[in-house]
BALOBA-1460 file (C-alpha; in Angstrom, 3 decimals):
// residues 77
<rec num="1" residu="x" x="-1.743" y="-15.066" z="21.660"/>
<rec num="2" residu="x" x="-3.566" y="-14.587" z="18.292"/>
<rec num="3" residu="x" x="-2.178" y="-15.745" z="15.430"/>
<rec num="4" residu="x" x="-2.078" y="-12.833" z="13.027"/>
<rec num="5" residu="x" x="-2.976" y="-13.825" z="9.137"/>
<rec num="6" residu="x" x="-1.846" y="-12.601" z="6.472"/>
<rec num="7" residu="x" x="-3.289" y="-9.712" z="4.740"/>
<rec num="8" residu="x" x="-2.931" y="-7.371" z="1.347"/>
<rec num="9" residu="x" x="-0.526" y="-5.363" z="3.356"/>
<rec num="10" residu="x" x="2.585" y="-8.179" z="2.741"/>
<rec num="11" residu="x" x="1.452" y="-7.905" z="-1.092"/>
<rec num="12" residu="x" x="1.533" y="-3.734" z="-1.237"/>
<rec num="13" residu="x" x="4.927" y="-3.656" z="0.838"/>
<rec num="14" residu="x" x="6.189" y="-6.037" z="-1.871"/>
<rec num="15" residu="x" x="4.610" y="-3.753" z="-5.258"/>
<rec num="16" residu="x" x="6.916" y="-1.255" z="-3.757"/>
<rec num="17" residu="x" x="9.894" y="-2.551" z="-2.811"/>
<rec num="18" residu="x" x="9.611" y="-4.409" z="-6.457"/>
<rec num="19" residu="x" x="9.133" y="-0.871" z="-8.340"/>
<rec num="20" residu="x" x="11.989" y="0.454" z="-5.940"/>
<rec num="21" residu="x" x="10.167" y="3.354" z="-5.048"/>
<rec num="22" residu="x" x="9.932" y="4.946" z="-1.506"/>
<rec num="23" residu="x" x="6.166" y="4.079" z="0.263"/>
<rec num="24" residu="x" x="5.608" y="7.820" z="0.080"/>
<rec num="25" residu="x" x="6.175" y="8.035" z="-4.004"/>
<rec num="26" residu="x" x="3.872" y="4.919" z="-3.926"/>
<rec num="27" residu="x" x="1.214" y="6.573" z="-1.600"/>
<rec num="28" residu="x" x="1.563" y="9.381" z="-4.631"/>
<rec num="29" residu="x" x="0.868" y="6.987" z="-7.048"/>
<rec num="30" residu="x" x="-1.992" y="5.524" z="-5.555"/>
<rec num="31" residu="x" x="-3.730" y="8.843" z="-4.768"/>
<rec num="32" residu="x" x="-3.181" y="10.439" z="-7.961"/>
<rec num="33" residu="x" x="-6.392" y="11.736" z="-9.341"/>
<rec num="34" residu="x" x="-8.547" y="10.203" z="-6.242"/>
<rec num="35" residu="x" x="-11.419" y="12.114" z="-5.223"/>
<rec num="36" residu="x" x="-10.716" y="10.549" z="-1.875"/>
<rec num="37" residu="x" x="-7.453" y="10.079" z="-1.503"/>
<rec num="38" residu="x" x="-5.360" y="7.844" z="1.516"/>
<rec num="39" residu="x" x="-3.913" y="9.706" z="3.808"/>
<rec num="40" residu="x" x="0.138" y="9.124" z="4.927"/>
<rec num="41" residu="x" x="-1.171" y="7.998" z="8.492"/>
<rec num="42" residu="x" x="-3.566" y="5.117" z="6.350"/>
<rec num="43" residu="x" x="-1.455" y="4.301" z="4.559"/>
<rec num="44" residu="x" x="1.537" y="3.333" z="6.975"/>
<rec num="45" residu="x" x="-0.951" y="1.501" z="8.905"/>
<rec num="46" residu="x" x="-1.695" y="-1.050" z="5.951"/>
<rec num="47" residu="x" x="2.421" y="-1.327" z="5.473"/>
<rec num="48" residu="x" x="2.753" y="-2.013" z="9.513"/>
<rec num="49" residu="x" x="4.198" y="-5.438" z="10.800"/>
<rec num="50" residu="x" x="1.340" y="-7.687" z="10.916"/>
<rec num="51" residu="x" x="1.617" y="-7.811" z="14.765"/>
<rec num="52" residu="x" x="1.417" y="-3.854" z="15.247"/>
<rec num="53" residu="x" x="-1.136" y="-2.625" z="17.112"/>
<rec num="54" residu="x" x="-0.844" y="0.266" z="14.129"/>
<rec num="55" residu="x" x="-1.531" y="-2.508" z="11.656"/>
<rec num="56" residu="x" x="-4.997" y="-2.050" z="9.640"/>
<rec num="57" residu="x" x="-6.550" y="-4.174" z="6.679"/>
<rec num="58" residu="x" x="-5.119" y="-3.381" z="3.359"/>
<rec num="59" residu="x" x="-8.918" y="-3.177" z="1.587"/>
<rec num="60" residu="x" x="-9.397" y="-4.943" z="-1.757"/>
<rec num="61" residu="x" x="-9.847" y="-1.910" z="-3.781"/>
<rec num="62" residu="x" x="-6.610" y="-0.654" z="-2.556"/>
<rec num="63" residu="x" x="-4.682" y="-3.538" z="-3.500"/>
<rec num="64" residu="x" x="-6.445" y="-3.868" z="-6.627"/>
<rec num="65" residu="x" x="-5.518" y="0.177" z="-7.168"/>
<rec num="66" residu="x" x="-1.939" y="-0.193" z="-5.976"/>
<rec num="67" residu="x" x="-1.501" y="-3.170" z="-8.670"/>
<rec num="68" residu="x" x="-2.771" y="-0.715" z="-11.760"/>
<rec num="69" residu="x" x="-0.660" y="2.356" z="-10.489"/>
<rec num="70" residu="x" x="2.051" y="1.048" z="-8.633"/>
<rec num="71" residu="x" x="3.242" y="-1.423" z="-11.476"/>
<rec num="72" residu="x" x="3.423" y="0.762" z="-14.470"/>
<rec num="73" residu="x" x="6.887" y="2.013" z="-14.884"/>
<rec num="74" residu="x" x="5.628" y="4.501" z="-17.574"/>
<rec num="75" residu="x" x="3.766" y="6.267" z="-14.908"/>
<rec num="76" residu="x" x="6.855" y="6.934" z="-12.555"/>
<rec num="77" residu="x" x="9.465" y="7.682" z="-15.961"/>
């Protein structure tokens, strides 16, 4: 069996459990003001267990947006 490795996924489920907000309000978030914005289905397949066969790559920009929008309490006040 492969060995699954981790991924930006682990570090997204953890951005919203540590805001303590629900993965849809985060998905909200995220997608605010996106001309191309992730869709629910997308986005539940980055936050899938690592060995689901639902399970897609978390991309870099994602993460990178997730850590700006995500982890600014202001924003969800």
């Amino acid at each position: 069996m492969n060995e699954v490795k981790e991924d930006n996924g682990a570090e997204l489920r953890a951005l919203i459990v540590q805001a303590g907000i629900t993965q849809v309000e985060a998905l909200a978030l995220v997608n605010k003001g996106q001309a191309f914005p992730i869709s629910l289905s997308t986005w539940k397949s980055y936050l899938a267990a690592p060995d689901s066969t639902r399970r897609r790559n978390c991309p870099d920009a994602v993460i990178n947006h997730a850590r700006k929008t995500i982890g600014k309490p202001s924003e969800r006040a």
